[in-house]
PDB file of N, CA, C, O and CB in Angstrom:
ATOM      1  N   UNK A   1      19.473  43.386  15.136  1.00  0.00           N
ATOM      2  CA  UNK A   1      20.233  43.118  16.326  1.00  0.00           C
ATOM      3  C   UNK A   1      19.321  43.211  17.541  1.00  0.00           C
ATOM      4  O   UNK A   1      18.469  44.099  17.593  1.00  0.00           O
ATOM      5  CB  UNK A   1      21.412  44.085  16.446  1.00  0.00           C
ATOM      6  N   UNK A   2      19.480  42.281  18.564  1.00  0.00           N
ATOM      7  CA  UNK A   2      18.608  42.286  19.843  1.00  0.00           C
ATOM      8  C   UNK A   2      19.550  41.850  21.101  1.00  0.00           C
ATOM      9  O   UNK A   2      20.437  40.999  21.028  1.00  0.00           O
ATOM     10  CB  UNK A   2      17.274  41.183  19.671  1.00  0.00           C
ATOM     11  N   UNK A   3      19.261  42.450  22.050  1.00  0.00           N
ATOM     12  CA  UNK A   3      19.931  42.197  23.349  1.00  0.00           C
ATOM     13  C   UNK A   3      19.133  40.976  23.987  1.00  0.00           C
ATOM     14  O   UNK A   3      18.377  41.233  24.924  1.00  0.00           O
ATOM     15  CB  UNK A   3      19.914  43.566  24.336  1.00  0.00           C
ATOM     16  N   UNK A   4      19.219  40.030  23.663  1.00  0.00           N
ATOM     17  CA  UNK A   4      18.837  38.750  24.641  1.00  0.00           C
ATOM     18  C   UNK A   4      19.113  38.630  26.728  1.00  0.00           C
ATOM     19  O   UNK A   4      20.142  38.488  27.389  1.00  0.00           O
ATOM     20  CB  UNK A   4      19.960  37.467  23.836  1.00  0.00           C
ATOM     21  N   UNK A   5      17.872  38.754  27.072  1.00  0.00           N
ATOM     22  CA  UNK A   5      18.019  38.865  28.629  1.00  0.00           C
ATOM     23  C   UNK A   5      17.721  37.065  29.120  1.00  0.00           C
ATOM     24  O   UNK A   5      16.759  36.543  29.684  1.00  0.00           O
ATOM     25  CB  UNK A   5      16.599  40.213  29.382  1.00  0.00           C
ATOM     26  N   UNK A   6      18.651  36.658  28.752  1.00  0.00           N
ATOM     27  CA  UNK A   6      17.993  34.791  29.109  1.00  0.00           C
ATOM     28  C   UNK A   6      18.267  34.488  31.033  1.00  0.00           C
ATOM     29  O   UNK A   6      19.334  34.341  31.630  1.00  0.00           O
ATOM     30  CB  UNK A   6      19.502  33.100  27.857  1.00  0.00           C
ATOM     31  N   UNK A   7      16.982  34.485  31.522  1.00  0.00           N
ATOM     32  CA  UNK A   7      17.524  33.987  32.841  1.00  0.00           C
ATOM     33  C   UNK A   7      17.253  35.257  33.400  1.00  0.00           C
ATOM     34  O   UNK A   7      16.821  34.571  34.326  1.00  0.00           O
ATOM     35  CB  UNK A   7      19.116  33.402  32.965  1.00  0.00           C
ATOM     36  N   UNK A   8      17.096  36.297  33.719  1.00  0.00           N
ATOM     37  CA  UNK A   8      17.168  37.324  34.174  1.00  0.00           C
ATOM     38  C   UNK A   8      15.859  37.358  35.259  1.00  0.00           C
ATOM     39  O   UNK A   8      14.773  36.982  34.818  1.00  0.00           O
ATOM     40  CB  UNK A   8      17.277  38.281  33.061  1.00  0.00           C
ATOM     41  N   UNK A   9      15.928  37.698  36.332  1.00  0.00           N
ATOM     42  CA  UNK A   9      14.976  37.736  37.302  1.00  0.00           C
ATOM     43  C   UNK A   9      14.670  39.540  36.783  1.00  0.00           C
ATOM     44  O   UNK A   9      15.479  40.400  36.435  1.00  0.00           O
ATOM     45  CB  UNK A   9      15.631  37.243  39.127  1.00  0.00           C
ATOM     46  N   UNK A  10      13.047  39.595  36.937  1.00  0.00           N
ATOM     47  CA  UNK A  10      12.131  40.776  36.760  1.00  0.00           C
ATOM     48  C   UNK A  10      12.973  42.215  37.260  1.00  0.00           C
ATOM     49  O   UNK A  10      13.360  43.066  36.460  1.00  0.00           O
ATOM     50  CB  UNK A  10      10.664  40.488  37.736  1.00  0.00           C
ATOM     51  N   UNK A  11      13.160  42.290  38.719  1.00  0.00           N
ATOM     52  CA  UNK A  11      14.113  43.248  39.092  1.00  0.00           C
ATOM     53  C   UNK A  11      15.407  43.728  38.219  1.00  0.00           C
ATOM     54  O   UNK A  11      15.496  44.732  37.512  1.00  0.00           O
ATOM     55  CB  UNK A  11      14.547  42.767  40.233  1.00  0.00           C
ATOM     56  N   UNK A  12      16.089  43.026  38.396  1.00  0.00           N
ATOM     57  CA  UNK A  12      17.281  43.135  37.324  1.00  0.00           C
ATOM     58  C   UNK A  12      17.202  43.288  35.813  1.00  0.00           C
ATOM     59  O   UNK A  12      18.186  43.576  35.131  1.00  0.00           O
ATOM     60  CB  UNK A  12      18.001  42.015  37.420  1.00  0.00           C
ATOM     61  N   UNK A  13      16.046  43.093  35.349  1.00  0.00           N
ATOM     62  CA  UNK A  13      15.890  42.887  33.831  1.00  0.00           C
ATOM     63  C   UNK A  13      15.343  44.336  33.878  1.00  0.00           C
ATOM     64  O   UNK A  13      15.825  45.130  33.070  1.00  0.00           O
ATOM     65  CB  UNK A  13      14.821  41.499  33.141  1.00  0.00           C
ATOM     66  N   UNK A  14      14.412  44.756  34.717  1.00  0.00           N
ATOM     67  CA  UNK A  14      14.141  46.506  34.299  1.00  0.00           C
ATOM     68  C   UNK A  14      15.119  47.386  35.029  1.00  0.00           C
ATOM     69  O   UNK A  14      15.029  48.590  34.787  1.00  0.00           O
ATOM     70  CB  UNK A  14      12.498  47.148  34.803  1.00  0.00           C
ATOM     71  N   UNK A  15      15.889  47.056  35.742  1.00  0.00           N
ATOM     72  CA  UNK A  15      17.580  47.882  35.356  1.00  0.00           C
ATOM     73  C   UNK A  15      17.797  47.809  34.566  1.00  0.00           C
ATOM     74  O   UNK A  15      17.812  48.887  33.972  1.00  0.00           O
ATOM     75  CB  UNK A  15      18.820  47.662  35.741  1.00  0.00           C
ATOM     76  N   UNK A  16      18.218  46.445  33.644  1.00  0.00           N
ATOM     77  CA  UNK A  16      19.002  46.510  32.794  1.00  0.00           C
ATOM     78  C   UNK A  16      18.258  47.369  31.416  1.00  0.00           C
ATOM     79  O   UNK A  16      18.847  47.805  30.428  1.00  0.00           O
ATOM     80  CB  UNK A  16      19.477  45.085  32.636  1.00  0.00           C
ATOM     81  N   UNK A  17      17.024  47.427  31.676  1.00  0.00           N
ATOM     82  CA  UNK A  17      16.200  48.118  30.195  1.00  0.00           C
ATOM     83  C   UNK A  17      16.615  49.563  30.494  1.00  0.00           C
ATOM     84  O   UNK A  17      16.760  50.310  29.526  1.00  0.00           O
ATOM     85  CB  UNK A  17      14.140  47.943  30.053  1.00  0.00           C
ATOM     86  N   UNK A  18      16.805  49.998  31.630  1.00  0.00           N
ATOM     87  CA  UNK A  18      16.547  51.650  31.496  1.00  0.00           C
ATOM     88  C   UNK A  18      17.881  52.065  30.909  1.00  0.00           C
ATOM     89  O   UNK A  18      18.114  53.171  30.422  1.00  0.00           O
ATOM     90  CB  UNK A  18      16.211  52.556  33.082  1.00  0.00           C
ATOM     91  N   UNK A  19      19.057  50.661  31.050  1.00  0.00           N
ATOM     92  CA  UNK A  19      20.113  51.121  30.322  1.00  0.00           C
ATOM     93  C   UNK A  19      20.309  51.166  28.505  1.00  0.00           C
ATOM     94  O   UNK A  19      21.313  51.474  27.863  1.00  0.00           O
ATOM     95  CB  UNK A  19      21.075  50.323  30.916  1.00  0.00           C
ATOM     96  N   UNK A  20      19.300  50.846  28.142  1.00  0.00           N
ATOM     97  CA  UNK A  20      19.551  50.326  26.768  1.00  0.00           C
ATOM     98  C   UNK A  20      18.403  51.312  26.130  1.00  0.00           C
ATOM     99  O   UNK A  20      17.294  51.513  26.626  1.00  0.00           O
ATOM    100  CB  UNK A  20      19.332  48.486  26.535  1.00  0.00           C
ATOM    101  N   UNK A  21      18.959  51.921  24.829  1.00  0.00           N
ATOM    102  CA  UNK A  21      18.631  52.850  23.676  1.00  0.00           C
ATOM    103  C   UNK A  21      17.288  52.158  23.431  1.00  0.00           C
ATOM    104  O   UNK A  21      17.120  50.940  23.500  1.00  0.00           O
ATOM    105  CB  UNK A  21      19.769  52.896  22.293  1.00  0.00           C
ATOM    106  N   UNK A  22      16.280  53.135  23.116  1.00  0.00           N
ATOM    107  CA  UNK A  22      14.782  52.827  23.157  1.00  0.00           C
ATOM    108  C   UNK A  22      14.997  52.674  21.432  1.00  0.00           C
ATOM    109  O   UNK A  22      13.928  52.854  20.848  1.00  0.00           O
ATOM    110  CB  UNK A  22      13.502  54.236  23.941  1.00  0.00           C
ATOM    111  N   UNK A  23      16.068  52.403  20.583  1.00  0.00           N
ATOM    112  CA  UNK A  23      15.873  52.101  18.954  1.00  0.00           C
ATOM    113  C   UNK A  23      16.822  50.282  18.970  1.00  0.00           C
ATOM    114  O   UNK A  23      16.938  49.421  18.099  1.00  0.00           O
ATOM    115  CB  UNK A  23      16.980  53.812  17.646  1.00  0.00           C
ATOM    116  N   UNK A  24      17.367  50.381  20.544  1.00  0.00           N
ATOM    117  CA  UNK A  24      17.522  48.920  20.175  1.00  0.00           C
ATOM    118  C   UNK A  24      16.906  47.460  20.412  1.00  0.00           C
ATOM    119  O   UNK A  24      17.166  47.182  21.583  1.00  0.00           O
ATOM    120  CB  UNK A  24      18.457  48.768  20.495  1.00  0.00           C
ATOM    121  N   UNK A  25      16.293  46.540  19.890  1.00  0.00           N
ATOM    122  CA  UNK A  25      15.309  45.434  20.182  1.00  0.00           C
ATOM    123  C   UNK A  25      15.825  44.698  21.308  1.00  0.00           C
ATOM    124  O   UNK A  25      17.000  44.334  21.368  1.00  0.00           O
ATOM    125  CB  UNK A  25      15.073  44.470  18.984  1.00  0.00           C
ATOM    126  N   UNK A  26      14.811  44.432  22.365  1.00  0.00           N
ATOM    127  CA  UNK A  26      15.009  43.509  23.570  1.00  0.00           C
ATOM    128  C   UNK A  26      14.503  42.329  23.132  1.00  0.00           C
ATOM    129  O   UNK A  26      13.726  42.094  22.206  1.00  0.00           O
ATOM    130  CB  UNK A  26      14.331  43.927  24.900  1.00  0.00           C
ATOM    131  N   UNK A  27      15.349  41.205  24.362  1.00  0.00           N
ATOM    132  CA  UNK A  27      14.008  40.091  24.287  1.00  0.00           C
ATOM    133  C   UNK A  27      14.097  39.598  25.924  1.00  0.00           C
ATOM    134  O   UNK A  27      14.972  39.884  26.741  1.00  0.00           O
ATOM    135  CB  UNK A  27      14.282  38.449  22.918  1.00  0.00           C
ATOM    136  N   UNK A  28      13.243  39.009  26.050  1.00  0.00           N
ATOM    137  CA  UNK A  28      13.811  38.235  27.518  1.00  0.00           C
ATOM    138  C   UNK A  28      13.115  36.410  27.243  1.00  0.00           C
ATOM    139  O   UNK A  28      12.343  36.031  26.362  1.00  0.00           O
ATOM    140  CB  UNK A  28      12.825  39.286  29.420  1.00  0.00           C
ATOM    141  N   UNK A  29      13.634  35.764  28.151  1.00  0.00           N
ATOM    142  CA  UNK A  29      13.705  34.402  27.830  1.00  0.00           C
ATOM    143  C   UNK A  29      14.164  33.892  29.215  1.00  0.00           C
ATOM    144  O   UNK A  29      14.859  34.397  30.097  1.00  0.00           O
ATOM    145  CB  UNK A  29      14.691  34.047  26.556  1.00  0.00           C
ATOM    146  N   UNK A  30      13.339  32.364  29.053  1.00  0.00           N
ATOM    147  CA  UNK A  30      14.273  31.758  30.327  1.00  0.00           C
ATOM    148  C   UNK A  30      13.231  31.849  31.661  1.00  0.00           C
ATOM    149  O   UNK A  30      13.105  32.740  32.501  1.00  0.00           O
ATOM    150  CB  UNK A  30      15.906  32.865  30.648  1.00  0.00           C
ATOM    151  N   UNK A  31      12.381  30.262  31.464  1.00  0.00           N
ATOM    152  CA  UNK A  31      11.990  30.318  33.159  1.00  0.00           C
ATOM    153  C   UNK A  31      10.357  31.211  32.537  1.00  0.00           C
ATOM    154  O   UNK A  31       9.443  31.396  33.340  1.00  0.00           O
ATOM    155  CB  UNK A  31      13.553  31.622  34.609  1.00  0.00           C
ATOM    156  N   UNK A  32      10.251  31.604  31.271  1.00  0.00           N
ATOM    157  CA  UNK A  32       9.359  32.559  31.725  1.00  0.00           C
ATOM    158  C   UNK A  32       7.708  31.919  31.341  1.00  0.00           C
ATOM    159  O   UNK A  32       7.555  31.475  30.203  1.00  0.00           O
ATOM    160  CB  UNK A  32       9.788  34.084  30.940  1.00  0.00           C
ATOM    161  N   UNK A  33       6.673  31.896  32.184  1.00  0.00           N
ATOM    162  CA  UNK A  33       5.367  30.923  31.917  1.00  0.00           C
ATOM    163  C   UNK A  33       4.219  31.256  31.658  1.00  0.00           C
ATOM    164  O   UNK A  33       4.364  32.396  31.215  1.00  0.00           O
ATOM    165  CB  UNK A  33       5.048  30.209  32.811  1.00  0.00           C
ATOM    166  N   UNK A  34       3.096  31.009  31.636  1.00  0.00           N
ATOM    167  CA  UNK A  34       1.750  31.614  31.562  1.00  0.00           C
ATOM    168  C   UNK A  34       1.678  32.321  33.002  1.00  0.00           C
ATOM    169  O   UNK A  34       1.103  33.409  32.985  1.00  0.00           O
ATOM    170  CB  UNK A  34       0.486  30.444  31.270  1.00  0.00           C
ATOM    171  N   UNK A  35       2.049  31.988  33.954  1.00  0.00           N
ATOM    172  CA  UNK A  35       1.785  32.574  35.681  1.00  0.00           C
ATOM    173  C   UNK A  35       2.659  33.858  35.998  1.00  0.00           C
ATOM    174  O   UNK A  35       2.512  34.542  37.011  1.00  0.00           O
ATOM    175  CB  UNK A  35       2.348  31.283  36.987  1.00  0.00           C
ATOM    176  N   UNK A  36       3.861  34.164  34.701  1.00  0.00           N
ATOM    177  CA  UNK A  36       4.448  35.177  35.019  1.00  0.00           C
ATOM    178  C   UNK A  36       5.142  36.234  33.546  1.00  0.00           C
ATOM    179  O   UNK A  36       6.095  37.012  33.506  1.00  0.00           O
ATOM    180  CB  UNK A  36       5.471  34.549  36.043  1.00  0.00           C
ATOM    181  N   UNK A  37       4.277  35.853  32.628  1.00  0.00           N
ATOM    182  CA  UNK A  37       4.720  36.524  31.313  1.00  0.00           C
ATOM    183  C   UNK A  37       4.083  38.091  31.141  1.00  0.00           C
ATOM    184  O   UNK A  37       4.487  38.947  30.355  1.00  0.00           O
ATOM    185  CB  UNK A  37       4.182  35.526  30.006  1.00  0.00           C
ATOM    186  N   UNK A  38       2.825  38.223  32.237  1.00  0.00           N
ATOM    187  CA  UNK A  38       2.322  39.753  32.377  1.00  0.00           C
ATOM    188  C   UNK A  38       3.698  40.825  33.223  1.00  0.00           C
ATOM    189  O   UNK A  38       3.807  42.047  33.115  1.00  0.00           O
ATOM    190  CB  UNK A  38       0.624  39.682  33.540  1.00  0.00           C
ATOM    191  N   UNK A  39       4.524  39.964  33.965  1.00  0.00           N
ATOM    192  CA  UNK A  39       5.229  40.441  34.784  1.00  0.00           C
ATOM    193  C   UNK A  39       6.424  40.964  33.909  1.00  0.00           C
ATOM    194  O   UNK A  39       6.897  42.100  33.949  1.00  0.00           O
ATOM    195  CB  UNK A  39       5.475  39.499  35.840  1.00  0.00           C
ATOM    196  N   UNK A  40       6.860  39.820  33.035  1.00  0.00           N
ATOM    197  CA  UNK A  40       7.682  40.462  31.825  1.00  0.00           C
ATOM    198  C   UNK A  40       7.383  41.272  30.900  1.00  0.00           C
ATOM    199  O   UNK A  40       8.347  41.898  30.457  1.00  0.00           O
ATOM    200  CB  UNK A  40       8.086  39.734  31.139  1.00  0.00           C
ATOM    201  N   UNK A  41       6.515  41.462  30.502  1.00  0.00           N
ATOM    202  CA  UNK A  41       5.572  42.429  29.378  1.00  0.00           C
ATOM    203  C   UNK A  41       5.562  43.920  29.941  1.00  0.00           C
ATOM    204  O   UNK A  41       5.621  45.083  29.543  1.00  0.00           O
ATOM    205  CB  UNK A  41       3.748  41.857  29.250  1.00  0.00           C
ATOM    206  N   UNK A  42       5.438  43.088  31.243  1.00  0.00           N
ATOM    207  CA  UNK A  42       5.253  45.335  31.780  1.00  0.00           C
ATOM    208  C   UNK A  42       6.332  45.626  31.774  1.00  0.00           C
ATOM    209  O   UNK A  42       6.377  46.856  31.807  1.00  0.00           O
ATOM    210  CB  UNK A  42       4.662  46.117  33.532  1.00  0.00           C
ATOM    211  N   UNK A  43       7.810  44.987  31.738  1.00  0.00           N
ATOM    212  CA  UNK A  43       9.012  45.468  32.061  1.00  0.00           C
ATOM    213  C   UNK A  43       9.458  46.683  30.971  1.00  0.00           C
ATOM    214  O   UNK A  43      10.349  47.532  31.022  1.00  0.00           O
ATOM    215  CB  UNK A  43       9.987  44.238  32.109  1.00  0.00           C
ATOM    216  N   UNK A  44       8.383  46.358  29.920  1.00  0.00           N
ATOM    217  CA  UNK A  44       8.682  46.872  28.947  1.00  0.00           C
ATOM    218  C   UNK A  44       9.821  46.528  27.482  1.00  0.00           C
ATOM    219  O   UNK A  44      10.151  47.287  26.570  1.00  0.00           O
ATOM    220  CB  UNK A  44       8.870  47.742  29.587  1.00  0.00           C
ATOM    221  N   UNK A  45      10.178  45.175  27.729  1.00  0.00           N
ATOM    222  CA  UNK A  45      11.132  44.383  26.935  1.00  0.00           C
ATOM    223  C   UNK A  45       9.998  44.067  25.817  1.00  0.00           C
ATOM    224  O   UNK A  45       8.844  43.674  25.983  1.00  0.00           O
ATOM    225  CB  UNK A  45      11.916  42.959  27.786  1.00  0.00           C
ATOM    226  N   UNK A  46      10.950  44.473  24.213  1.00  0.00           N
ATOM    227  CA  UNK A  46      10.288  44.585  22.756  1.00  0.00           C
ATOM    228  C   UNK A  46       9.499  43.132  22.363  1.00  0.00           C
ATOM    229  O   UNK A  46       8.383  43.173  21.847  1.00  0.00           O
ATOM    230  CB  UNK A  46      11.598  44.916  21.530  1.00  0.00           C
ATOM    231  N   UNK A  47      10.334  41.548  22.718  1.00  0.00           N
ATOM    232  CA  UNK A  47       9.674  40.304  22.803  1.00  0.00           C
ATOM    233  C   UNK A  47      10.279  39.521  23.640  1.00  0.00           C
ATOM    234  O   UNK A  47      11.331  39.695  24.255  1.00  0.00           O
ATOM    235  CB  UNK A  47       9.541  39.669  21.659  1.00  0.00           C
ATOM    236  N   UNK A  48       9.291  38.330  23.625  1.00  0.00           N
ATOM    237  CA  UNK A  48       9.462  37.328  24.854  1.00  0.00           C
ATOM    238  C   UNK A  48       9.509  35.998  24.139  1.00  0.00           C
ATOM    239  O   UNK A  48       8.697  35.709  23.261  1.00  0.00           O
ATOM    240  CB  UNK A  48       8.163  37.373  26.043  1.00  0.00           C
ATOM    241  N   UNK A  49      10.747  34.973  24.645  1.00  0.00           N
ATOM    242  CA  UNK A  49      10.300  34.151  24.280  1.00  0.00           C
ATOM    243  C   UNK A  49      10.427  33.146  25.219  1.00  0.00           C
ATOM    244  O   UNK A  49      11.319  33.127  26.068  1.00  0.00           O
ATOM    245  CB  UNK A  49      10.640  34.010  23.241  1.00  0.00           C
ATOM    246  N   UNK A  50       9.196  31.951  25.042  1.00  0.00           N
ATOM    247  CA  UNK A  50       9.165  31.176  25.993  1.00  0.00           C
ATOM    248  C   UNK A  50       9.050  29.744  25.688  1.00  0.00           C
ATOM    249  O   UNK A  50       8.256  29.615  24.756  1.00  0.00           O
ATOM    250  CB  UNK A  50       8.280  31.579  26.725  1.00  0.00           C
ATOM    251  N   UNK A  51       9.539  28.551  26.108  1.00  0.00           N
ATOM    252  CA  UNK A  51       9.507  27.383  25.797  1.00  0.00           C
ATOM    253  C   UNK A  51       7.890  26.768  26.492  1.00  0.00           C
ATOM    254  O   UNK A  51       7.537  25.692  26.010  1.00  0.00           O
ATOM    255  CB  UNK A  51      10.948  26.745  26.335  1.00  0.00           C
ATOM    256  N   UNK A  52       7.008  27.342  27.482  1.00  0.00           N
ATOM    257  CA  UNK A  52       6.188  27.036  28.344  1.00  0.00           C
ATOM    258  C   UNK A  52       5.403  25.890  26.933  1.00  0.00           C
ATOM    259  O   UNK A  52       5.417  24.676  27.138  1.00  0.00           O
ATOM    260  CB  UNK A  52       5.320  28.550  29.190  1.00  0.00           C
ATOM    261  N   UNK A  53       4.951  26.287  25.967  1.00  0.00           N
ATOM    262  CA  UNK A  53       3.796  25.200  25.468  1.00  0.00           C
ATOM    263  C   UNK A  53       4.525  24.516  25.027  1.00  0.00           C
ATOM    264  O   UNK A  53       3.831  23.508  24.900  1.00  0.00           O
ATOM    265  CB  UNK A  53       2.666  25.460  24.501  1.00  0.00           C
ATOM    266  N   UNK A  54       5.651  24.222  24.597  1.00  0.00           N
ATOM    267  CA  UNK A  54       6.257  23.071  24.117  1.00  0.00           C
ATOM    268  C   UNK A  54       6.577  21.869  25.562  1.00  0.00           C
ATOM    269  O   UNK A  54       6.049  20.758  25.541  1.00  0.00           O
ATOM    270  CB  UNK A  54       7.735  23.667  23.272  1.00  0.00           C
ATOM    271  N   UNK A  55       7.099  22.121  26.231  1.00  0.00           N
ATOM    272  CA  UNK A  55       7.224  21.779  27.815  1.00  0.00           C
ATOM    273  C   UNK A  55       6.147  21.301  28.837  1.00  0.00           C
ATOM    274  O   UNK A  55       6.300  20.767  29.936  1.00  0.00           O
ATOM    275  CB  UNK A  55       7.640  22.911  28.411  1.00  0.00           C
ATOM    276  N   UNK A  56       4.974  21.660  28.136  1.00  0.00           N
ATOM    277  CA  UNK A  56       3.653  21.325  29.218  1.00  0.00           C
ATOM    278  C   UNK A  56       2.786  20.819  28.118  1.00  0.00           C
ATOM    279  O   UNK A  56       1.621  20.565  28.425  1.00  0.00           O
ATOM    280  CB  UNK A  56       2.837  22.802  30.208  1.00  0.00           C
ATOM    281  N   UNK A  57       3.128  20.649  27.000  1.00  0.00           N
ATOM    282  CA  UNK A  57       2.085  19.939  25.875  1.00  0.00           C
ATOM    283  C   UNK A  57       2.018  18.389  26.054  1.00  0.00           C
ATOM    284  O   UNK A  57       2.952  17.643  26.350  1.00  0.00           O
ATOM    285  CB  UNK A  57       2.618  20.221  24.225  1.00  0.00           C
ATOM    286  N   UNK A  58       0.803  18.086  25.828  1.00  0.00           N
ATOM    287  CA  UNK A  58       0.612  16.695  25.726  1.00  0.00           C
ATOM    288  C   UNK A  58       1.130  16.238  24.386  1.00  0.00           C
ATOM    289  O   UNK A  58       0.984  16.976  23.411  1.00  0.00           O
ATOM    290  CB  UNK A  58      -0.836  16.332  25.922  1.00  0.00           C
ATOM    291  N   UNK A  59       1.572  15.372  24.302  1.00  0.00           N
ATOM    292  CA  UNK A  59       2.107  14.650  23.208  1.00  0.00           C
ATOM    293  C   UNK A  59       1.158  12.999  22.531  1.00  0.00           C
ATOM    294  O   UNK A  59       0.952  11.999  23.218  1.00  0.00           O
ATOM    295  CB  UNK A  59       3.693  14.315  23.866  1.00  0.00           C
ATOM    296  N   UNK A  60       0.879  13.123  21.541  1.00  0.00           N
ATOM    297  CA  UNK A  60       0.613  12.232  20.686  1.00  0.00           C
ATOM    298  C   UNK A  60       1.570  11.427  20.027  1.00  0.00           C
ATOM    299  O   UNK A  60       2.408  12.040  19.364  1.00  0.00           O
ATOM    300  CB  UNK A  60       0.003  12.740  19.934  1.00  0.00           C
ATOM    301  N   UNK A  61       1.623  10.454  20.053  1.00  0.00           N
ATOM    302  CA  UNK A  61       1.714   9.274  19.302  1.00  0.00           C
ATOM    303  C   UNK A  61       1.511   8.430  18.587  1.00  0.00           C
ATOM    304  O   UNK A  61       1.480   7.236  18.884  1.00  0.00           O
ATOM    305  CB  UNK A  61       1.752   8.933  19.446  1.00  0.00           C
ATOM    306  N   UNK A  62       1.292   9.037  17.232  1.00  0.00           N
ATOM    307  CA  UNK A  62       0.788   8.511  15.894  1.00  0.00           C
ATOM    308  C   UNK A  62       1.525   7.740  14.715  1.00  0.00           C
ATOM    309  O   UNK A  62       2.744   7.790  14.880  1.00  0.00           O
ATOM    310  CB  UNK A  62       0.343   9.551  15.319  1.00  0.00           C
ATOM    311  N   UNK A  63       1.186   7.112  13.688  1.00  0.00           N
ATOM    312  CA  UNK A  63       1.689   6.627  13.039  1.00  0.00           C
ATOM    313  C   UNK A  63       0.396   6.276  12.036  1.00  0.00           C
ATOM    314  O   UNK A  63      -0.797   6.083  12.267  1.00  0.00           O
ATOM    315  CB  UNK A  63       2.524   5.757  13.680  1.00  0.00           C
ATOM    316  N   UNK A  64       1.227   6.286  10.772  1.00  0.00           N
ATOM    317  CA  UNK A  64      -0.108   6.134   9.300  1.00  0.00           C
ATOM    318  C   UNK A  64       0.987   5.119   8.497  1.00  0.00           C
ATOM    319  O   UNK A  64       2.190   5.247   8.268  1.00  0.00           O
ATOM    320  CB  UNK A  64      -0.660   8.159   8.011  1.00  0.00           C
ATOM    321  N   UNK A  65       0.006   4.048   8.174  1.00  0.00           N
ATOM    322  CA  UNK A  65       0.976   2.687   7.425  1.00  0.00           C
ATOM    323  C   UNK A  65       0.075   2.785   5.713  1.00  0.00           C
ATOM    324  O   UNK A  65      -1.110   2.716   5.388  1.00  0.00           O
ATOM    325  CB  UNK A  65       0.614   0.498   8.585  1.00  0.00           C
ATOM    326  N   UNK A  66       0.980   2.918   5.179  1.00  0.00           N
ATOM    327  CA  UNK A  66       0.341   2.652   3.746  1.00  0.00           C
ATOM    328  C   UNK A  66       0.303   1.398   3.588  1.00  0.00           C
ATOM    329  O   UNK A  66       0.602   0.695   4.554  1.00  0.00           O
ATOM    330  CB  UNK A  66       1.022   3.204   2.558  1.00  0.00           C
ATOM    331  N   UNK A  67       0.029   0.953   2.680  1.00  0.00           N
ATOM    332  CA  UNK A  67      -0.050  -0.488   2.079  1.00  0.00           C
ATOM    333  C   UNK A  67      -0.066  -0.926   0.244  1.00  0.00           C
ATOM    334  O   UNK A  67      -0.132  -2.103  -0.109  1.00  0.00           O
ATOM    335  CB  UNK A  67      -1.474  -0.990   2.722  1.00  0.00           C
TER     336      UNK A  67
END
């Protein structure tokens, strides 16, 4: 079981940690990037998840033809 923080601005997300049992799993999510994932990490939340490399990846366009 994990408490999902999706969207949560930094301030509010370490309120909301000091409320929650240090045996139950956090995560935070939402908005969060390479320019601000140190900022979430210190909050002290268990994992992070982030869409950033899927969203800023270059994409290829390939194709393989048998014959």
């Amino acid at each position: 079981h994990v408490i999902m923080f999706d969207n949560w601005k930094l301030v509010d997300l370490k309120k909301a940690l000091k409320l929650v049992p240090g045996d139950i799993l956090t995560e935070a999510s939402g908005q969060i990037s390479k320019k601000n994932i140190r900022s979430y990490a210190n909050t002290g939340v268990r994992y992070i998840s982030t869409s950033y490399m899927i969203k800023n990846a270059r994409w290829i366009d390939f194709s393989l033809n048998i014959n």
